[in-house]
C-alpha positions as CSV (number, residue, x, y, z in Angstrom):
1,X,47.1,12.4,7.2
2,X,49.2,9.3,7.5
3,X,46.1,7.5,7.5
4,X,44.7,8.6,5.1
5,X,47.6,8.1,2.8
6,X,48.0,4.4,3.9
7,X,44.5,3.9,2.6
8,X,44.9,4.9,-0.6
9,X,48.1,2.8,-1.1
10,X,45.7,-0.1,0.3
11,X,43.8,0.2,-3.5
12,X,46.2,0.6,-4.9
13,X,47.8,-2.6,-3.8
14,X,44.9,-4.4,-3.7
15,X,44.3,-3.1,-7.5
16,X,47.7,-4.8,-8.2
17,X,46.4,-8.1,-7.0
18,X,43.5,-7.5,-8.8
19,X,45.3,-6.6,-12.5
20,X,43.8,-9.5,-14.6
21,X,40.3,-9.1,-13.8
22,X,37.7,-7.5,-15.9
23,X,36.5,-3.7,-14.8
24,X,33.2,-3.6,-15.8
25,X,30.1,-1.3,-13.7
26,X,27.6,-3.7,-12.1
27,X,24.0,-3.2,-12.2
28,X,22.2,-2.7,-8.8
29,X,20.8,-6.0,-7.9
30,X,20.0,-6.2,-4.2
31,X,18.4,-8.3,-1.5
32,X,14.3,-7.1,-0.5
33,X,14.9,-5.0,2.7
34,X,18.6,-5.0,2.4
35,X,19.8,-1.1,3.1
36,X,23.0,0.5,1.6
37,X,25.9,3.0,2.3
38,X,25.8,5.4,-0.8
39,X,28.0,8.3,-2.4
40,X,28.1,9.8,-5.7
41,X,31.6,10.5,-7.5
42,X,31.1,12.7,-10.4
43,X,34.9,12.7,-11.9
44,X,38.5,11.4,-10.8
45,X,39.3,14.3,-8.8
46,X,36.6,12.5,-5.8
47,X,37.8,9.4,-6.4
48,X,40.8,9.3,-3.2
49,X,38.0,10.9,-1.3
50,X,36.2,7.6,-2.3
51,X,38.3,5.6,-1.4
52,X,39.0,6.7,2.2
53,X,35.2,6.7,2.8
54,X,35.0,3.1,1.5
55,X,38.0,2.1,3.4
56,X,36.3,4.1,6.9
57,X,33.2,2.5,6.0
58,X,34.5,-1.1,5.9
59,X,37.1,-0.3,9.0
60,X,33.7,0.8,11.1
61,X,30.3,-0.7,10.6
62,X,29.3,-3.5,11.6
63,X,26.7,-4.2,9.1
64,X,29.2,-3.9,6.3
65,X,31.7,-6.1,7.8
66,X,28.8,-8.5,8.1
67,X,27.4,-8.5,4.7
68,X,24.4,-6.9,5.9
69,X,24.1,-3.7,4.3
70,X,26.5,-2.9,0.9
71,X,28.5,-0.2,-0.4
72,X,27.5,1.6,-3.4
73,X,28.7,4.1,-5.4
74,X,26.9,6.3,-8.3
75,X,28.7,8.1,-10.9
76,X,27.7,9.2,-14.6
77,X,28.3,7.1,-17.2
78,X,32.2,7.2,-19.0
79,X,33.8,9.7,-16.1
80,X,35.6,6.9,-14.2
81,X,38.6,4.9,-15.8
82,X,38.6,1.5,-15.4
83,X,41.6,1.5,-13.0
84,X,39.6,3.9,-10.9
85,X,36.9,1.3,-10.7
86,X,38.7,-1.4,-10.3
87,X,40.5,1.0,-6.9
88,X,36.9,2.0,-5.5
89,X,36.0,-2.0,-5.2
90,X,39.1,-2.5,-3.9
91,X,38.2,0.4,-1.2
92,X,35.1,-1.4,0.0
93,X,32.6,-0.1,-3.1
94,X,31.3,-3.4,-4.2
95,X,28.4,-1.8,-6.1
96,X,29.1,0.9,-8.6
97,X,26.1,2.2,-10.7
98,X,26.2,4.0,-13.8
99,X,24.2,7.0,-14.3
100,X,23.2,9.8,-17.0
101,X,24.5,13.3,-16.4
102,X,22.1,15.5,-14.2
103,X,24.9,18.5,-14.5
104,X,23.1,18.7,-17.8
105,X,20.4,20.7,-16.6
106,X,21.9,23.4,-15.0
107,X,25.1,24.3,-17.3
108,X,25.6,28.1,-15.7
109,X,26.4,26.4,-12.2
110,X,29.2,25.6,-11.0
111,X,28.0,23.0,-8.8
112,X,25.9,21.4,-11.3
113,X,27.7,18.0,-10.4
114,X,26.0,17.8,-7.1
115,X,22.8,17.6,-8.9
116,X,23.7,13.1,-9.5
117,X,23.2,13.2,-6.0
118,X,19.7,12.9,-6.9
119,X,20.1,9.4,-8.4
120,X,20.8,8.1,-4.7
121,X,16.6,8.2,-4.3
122,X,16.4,6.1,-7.3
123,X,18.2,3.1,-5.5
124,X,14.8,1.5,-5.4
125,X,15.8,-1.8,-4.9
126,X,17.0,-0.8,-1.5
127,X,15.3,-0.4,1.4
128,X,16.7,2.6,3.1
129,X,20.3,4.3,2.0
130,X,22.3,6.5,4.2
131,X,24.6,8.8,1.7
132,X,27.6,10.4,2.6
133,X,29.3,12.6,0.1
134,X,32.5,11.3,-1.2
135,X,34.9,13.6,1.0
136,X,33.9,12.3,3.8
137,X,35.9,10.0,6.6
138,X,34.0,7.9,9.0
139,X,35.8,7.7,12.0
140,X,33.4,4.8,14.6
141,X,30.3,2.7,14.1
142,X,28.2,4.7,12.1
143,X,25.5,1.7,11.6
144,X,22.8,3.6,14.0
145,X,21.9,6.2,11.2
146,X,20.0,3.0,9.9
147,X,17.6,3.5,12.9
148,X,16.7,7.2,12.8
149,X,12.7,6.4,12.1
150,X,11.0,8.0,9.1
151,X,7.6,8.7,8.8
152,X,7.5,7.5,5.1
153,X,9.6,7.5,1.4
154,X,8.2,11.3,1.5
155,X,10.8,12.1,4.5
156,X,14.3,12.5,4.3
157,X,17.0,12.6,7.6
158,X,19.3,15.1,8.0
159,X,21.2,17.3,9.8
160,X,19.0,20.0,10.8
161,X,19.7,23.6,11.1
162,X,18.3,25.1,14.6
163,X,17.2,28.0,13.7
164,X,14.8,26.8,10.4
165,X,13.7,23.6,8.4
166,X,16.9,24.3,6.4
167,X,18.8,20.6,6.7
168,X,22.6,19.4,4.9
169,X,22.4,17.2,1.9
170,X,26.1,15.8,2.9
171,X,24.7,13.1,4.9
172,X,21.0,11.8,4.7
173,X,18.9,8.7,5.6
174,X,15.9,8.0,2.8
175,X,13.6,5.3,1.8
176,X,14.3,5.1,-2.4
177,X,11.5,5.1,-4.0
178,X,10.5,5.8,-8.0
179,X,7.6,7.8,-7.2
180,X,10.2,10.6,-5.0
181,X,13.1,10.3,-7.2
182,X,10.7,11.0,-10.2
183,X,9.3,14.3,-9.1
184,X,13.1,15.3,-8.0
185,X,13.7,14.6,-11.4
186,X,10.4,16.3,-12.7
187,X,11.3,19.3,-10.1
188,X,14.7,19.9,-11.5
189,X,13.8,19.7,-15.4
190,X,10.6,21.9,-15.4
191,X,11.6,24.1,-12.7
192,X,13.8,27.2,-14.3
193,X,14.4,28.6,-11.0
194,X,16.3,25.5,-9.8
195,X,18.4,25.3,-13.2
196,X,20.3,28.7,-12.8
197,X,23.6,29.9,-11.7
198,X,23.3,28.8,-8.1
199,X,22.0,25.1,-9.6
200,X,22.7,22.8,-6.7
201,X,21.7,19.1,-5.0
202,X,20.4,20.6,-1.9
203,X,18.1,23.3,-3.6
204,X,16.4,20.6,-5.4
205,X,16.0,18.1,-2.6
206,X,15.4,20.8,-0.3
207,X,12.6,22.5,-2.0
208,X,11.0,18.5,-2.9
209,X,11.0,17.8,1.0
210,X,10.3,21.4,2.4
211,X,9.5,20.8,5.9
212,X,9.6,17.4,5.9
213,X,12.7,16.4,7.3
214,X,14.1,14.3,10.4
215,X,17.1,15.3,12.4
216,X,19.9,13.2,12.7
217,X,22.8,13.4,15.3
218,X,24.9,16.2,14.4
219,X,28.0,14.1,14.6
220,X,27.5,12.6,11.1
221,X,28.3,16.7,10.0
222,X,30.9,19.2,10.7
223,X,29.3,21.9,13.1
224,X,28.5,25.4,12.1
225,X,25.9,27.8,12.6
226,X,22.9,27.9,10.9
């Protein structure tokens, strides 16, 4: 806990130093075959949890501390303050992308927030992006996801459940394309059945990739049984 703690004093420290400059959201602009660290924070309330992943992130790859792969971090537009911004870049984040509101489509859920997550398969200019939802803590060198191979865009990598082709949308490994992040987006605004009550990320992405999925080490996920 008292690590945890020390990192979110880091921003804010950091944002101290930082005080004169301008907070403004940067547009994805990226390097041809450069990869990227991704999470999605859809209100203040995920932003410590933000922070500590940026902060893990930083403390533990290699390929961040290098300048090889980048850190970036979707959110819909006008739900972060400018201080909050100005934290997460602090934390590591030195890409944040503005979105439009996905939750939009499925207004009975309670977890239509997850649905953004979708926007991480629109990070085209990327060549492959491992997401990690924003409550996560990274805790060694988690740079080998990058290597998990995929047979194409029209695969994702997951943790996989062992007893069907039922895999986590916490943590993932994908190739962004348009053509796969339009017929999520296609999938979840024509489909009724994926805008009800139980309206989350992982029923859209699941039911896109069906049996198409690639296991990943189940140390990137808590453990439980499937």
């Amino acid at each position: 806990m008292a690590g945890l703690i020390s990192m979110v004093l880091l921003a804010t420290i950091c944002l101290q130093e930082r005080s004169g400059t301008k907070g403004e959201t940067l547009l994805v602009t990226a390097k041809e075959n450069k990869s990227a660290y991704a999470t999605v924070v859809t209100n203040e309330e995920y932003v410590d949890g933000a922070l500590v992943l940026g902060f893990s992130l930083v403390s533990n790859s290699l390929l961040v501390r290098e300048s090889k792969v980048e850190l970036v971090l979707i959110t819909p537009k006008g739900r972060l303050s400018n201080n909050s911004i100005q934290r997460l870049r602090c934390a590591g984040w030195n890409r944040i992308v503005n979105v439009s509101d996905l939750a939009e489509y499925a207004f009975l859920s309670t977890l239509r927030e997850t649905l953004n997550k979708i926007h991480v398969f629109g990070l085209k200019n990327y060549f492959r992006v491992a997401l990690f939802d924003s409550d996560s803590i990274i805790v060694r060198n988690p740079d080998y996801i990058f290597d998990t191979p995929l047979p194409s865009a029209e695969y994702v990598a997951a943790v996989r459940s062992k007893k069907s082709d039922y895999f986590h949308t916490a943590v993932m490994l994908l190739v962004p394309t348009a053509r796969v992040f339009n017929s999520l987006l296609d999938r979840l605004k024509g489909e009724k059945r994926l805008q009800g009550q139980a309206a989350r990320d992982g029923e859209v992405i699941r039911d896109y990739f069906r049996n198409r999925s690639v296991g990943i080490d189940g140390m990137f996920c808590a453990p439980y049984e499937w």
